[in-house]
C-alpha positions in Angstrom: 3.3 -51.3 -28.8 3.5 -47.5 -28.9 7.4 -46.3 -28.7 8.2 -44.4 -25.6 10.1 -41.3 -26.2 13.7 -40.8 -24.4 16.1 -37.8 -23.9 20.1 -38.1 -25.0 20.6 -39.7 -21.7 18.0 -42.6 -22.4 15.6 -41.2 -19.5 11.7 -41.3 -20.8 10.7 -37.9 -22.4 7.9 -37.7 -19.5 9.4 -38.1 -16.7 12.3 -35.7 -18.0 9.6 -32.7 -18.6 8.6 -33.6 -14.8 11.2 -33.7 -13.3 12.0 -30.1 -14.9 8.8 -28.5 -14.2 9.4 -29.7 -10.4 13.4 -27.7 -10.6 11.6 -24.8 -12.0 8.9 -24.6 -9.5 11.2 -24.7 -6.4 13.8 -22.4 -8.1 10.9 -19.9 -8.0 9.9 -20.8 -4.9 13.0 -19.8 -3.4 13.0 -16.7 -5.3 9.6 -15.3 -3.9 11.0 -17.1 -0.4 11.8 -13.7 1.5 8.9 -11.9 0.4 6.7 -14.6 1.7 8.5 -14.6 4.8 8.4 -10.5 5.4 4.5 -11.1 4.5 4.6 -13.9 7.0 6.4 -11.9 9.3 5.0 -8.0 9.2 1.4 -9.5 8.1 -0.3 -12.0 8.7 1.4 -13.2 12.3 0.7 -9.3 13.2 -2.7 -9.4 12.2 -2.9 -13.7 13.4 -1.8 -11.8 17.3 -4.5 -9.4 17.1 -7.3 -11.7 16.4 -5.7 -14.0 19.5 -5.6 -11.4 21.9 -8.9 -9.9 21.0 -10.5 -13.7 22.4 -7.6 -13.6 24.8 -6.8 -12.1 28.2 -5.6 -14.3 31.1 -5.4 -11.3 33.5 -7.5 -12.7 36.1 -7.0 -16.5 35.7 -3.3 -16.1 35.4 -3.1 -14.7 39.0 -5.9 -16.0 40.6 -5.1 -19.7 40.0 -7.3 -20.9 43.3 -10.4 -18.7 42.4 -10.0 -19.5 38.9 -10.1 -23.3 39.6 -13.0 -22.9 42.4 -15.0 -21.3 39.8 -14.0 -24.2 37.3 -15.1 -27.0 39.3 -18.1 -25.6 41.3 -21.5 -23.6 39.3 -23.0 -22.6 42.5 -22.9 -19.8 44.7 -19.4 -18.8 46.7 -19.0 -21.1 50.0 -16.4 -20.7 52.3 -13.6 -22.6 49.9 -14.2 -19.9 47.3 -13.7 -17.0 50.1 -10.9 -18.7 51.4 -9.5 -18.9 48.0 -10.2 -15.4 46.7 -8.5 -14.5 50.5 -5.2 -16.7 49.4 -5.2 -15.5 45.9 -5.0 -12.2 47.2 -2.3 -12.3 49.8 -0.2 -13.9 46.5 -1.0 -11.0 44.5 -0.1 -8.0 46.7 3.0 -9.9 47.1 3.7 -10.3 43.7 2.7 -7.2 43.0 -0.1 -8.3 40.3 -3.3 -7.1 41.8 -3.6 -4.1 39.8 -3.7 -6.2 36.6 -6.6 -8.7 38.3 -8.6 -5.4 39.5 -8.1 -4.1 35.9 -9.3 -7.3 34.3 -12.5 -7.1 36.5 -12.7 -3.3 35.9 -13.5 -4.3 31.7 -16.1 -5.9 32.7 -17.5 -3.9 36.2 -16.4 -0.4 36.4 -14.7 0.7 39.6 -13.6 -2.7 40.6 -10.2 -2.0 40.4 -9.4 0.3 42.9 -11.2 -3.0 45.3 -8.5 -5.4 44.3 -5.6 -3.0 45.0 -6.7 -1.8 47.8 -8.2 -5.1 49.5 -4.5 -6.7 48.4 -2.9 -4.2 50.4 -4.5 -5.6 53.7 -4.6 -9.2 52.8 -1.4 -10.4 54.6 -3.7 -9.6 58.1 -6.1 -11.7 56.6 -7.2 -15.0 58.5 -10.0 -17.0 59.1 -13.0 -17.0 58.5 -12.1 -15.0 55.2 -15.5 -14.5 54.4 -15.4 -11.8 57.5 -12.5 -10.5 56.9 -13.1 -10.0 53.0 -16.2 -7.7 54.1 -14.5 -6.4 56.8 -12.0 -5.0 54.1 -14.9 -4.1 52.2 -18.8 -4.8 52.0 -18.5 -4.8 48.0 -17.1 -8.2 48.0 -20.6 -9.3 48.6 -21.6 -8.2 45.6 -23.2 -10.9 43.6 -22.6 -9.0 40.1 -18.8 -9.0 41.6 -18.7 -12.8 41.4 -20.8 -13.4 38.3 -17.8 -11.4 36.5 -15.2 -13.3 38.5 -16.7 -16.0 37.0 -16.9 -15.2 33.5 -13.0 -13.4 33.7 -12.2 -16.7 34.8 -12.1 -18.1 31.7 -8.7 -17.0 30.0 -10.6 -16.9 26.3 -14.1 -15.0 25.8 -15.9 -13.5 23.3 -17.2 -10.5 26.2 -14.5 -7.9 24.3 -16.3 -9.1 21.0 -19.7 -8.2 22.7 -18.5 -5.2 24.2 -17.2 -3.8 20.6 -20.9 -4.4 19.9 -22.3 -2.4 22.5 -23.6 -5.7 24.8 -22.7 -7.5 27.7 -23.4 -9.8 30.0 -25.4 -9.5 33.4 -24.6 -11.6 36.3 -26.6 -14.5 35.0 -24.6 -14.3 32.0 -26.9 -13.7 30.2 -26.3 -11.3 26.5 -28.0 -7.5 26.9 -27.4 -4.0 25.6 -25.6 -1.9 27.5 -27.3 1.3 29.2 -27.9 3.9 26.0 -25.4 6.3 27.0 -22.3 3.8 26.6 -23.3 2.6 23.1 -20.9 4.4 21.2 -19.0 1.8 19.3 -22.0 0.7 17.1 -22.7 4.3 16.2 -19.0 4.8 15.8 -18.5 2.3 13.1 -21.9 3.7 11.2 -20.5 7.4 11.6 -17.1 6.0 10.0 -18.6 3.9 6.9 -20.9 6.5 6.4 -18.0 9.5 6.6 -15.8 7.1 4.3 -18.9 7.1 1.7 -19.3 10.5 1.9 -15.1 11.0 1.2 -15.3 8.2 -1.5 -18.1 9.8 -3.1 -16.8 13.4 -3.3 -13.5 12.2 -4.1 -14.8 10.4 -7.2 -16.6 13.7 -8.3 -13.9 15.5 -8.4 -11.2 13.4 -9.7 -13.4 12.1 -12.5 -12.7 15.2 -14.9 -9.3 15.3 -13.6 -8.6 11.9 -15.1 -10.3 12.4 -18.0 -8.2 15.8 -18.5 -5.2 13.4 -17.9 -6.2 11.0 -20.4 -7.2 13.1 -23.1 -4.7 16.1 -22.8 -1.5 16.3 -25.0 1.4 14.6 -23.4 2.9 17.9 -22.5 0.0 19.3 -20.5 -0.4 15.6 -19.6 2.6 15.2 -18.0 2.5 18.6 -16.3 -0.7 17.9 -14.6 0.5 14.3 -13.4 3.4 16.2 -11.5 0.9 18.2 -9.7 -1.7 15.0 -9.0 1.1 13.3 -7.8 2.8 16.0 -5.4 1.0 15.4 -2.5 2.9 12.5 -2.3 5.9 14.1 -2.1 5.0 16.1 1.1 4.2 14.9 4.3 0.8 13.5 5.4 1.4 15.6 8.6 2.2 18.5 6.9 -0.5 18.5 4.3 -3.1 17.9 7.5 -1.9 20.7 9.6 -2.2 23.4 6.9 -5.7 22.2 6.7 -5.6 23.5 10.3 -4.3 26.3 9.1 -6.9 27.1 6.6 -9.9 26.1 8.3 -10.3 27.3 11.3 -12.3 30.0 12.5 -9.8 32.2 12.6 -8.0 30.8 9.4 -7.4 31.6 6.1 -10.6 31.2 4.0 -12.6 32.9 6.7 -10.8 35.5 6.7 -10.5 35.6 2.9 -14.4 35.8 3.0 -14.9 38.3 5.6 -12.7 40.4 3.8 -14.9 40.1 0.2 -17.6 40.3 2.3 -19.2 36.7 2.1 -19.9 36.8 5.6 -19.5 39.1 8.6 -17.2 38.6 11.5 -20.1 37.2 13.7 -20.5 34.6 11.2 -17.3 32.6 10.6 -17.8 29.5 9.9 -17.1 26.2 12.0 -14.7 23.8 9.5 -12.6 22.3 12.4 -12.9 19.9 15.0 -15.8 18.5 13.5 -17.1 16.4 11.0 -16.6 19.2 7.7 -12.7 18.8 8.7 -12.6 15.8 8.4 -14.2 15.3 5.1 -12.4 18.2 3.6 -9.1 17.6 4.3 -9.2 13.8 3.8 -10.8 13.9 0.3 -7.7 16.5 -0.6 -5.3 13.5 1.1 -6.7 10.3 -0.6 -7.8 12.6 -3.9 -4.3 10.8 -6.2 -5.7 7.3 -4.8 -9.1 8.0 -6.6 -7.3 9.9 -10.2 -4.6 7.2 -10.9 -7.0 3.9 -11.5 -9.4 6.0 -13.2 -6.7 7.9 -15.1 -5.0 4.2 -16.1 -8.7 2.9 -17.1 -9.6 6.0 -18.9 -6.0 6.2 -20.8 -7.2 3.2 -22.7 -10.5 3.7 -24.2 -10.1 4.8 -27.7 -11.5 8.0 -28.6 -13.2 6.8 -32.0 -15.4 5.3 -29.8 -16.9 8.6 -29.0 -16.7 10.0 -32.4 -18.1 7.2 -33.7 -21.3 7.3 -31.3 -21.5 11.2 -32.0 -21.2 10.3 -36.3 -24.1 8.2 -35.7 -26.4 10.3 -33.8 -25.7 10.2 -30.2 -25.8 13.4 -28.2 -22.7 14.0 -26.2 -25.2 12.9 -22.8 -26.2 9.8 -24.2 -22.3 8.7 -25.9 -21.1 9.6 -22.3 -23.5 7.2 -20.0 -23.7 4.6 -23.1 -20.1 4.3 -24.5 -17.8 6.1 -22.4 -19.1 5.8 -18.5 -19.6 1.8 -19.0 -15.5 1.8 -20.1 -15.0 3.4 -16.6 -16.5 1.1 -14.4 -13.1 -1.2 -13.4 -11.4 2.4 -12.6 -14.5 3.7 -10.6 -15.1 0.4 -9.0 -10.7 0.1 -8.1 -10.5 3.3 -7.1 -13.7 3.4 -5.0 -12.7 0.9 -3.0 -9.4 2.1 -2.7 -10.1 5.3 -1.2 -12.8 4.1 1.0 -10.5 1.3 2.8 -8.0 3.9 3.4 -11.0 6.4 4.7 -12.2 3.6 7.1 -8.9 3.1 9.2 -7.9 6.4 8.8 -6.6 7.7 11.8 -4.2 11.2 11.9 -6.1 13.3 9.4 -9.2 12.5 11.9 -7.6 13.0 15.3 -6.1 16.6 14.1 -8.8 18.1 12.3 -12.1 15.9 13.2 -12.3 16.7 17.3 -15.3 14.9 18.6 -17.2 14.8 16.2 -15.4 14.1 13.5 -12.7 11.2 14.6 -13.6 7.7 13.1 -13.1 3.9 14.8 -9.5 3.7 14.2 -9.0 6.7 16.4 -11.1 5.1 19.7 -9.0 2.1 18.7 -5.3 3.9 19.3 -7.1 4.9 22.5 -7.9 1.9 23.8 -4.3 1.0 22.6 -2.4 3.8 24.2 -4.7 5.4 26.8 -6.8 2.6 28.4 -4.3 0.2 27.9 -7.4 -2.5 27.2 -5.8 -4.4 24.2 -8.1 -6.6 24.1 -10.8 -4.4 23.5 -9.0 -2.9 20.8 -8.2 -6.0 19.1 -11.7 -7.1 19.0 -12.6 -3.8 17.2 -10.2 -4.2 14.8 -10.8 -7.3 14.4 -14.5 -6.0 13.4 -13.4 -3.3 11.0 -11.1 -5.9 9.4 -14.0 -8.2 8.9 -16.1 -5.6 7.8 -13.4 -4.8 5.1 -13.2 -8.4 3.9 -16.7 -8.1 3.5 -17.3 -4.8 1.4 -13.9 -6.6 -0.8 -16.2 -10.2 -1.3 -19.0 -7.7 -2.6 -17.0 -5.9 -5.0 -15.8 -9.3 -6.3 -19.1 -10.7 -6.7 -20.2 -7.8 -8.4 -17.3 -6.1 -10.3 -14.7 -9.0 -10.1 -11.2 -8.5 -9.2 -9.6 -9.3 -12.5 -11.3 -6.2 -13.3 -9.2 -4.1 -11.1 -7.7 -1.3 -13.0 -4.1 0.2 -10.5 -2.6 1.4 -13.3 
C-alpha cells in the first residue's frame, strides 16, 4: 500500500497544499476586492443602466395606469371604457402634475402630441360623461387612430421602438416595422460618417506617427529621450486648450491663412474653409489622439533588433524589400494596438467634434449628449449608445480573430 505523505502536524501532504492554495486565492481576492468593486461601481452598473433604460421608459404606463391596463386587456379598437379611461387618467395627471411627461412620451413616438396632453389635462377636471364627447370637444385629434396605435405601443413600459428609432425605423399604427420618411434618417448616416471619419483619423494618424516611432526607437537615448518629452507633451496640456488653438489656427481668418496670403499661396478671396466642418475635425483630432498611435508602435518597434535589417541588407535585400519582409511584419501588434486604440477613442469622441466640426463635422457621440442634455429623451440616447458600444465590441472580436489580443503591444 502506497505511503501517504504527512506535514509536521500529521495532516496528509495533499490536503495541506489545498488547503494553502485555497488561503492564497482569497488573500488575493481581497486584495484586488476594491478595484473590482470601483469597476463594479463606475463601469459596468453605469454601462448595465444605460442598456436598461435604452429598452426602458414607463412615462406613459406609469401615469396612465387605466389606459395602460385597457390597452392590456382589450386588442380592439377604443370603446367607451377606453375613453372614459383615458378621460380619468387625465384628470389624475393634471392634478399630479405629470401630463407633460405622458405628452412627452407620446411626442417620441408622434411629433406634436405633447402640447395635446398638457393642454387637454388642463380642462379635464370639467370633463364628464360621455368622455368620448368631451375628449373631442377638447380637441378633434383625440380621434386620431395613429394617436391610439402609439398609446398602445407606449403602453408597454419596455420596447425596442428607441432601438428602431436609432436605426432610422418605426412603427406605423398597425405596428408594423418601416423606414422613416428620408429626411429624418440621420442616425444611420451618422454612425457611417463617424466610422468612416474615425478611419480616415486612424489612418492618417498611423502615417504620421510611423516614422516618428521608428525615430524613437532607433535614435540615441539622448535625442530619444528629447523627442519622447515632446510626443508626450500634449498630455500635459489640456484637451480644451489644445482644441481651441486649433480654432485659432484654422479658421478663415486664422493663422495659416493668413500665413498663406501673406507668401502668396492664395489670395484674400480664396481663404480656405478648415472649420466647422469635416477638415476640422480630422485635423485637429489626429494632432489630439497622434501619442495614442506613437507609444504602441514605439514599444513594438523598441524591440526588434536591428541585425535583423543588416542582416537582410548583407544578404541581398534592397532596403524596400528588408522593410515590407523583415521589418513591417515585426510591426504588426503595434499597428494593430495602436489602430484600434485611436479609432475607439475617434468613434465616441465628442469635444474636439462639437468645437471645431459644426454640422458637418460632429460625430454620434455628439447627437448623443444632445439627446442627453437638450431633448431630454434618454432613452433614445441610451439605445444609441448602446449601438456604438456594440459596434465597438464588434470591431474588438475582429481584431481578436485576426491579430489576437495577446498580441497587443501598450508599451
Amino acid at each position: 500500500m502506497a505511503e501517504i505523505l504527512t506535514t509536521a502536524d500529521g495532516r496528509p501532504l495533499k490536503a495541506a497544499l489545498q488547503a494553502a492554495q485555497a488561503r492564497a486565492k482569497r488573500r488575493a481576492f481581497w486584495l484586488v476586492a476594491p478595484l473590482l468593486l470601483f469597476v463594479l461601481l463606475t463601469f459596468v452598473a453605469p454601462i448595465g443602466q444605460m442598456l436598461v433604460r435604452s429598452a426602458h421608459n414607463d412615462g406613459f404606463s406609469a401615469h396612465m395606469p387605466r389606459l395602460t391596463a385597457w390597452f392590456a386587456a382589450n386588442p380592439g379598437a377604443a370603446d367607451d371604457a377606453a375613453w372614459e379611461a383615458l378621460a380619468l387618467d387625465l384628470q389624475d395627471s393634471a392634478v399630479a402634475k405629470t401630463s407633460g411627461i405622458v405628452g412627452t412620451r407620446v411626442n417620441y413616438e408622434l411629433s406634436g402630441t405633447r402640447s395635446l396632453f398638457t393642454s387637454t389635462a388642463r380642462k379635464a377636471k370639467d370633463f364628464a360623461p360621455p368622455y368620448r364627447e368631451a375628449l373631442l370637444k377638447a380637441d378633434k385629434d383625440w380621434d386620431d387612430p395613429a394617436l391610439w396605435g402609439v398609446m398602445r405601443q407606449v403602453s408597454q413600459a419596455y420596447s425596442g421602438n428607441f432601438f428602431l428609432a436609432a436605426a432610422d425605423l418605426a412603427r406605423d399604427a398597425d405596428g408594423t416595422i418601416v423606414q422613416v420618411p428620408e429626411d429624418r434618417r440621420v442616425y444611420v448616416n451618422l454612425f457611417v460618417k463617424t466610422f468612416v471619419l474615425a478611419g480616415v483619423i486612424t489612418l492618417t494618424c498611423l502615417i504620421l506617427a510611423y516614422p516618428v516611432a521608428h525615430l524613437l526607437a532607433t535614435l540615441p537615448m539622448r535625442w530619444s529621450n528629447l523627442l519622447m518629452i515632446l510626443v508626450l507633451l500634449p498630455f500635459w496640456t489640456s484637451l480644451l486648450v489644445r482644441t481651441t488653438s486649433w480654432m485659432v489656427l484654422l479658421q478663415q481668418q486664422g493663422v495659416i491663412n493668413n500665413m498663406m496670403v501673406a507668401a502668396g499661396i492664395i489670395g484674400e478671396d480664396g481663404r480656405i474653409a478648415m472649420m466647422y466642418n469635416q477638415t476640422g475635425t480630422i485635423i485637429a483630432m489626429t494632432h489630439i489622439l497622434l501619442p495614442f498611435m506613437i507609444l504602441p508602435l514605439y514599444s513594438v518597434m523598441k524591440t526588434i533588433p536591428p541585425s535583423y535589417a543588416r542582416a537582410a541588407r548583407s544578404l541581398g535585400a534592397t532596403s524596400w524589400t528588408t522593410f515590407r519582409r523583415i521589418y513591417l511584419p515585426q510591426t504588426l501588434p503595434g499597428i494593430g494596438a495602436g489602430s484600434l486604440l485611436v479609432f475607439i477613442l475617434a468613434v465616441g469622441y465628442y469635444i474636439t467634434p462639437a468645437l471645431v466640426g459644426g454640422a458637418s463635422g460632429q460625430l454620434i457621440s455628439n447627437l448623443i449628449a444632445f439627446h442627453m442634455q437638450d431633448s431630454l429623451n434618454w432613452s433614445l440616447a441610451a439605445a444609441l449608445a448602446a449601438i456604438l458600444l456594440a459596434l465597438v465590441l464588434v470591431l474588438y472580436w475582429l481584431y481578436d480573430r485576426l491579430i489576437g489580443i495577446d498580441n497587443l503591444k501598450l508599451g
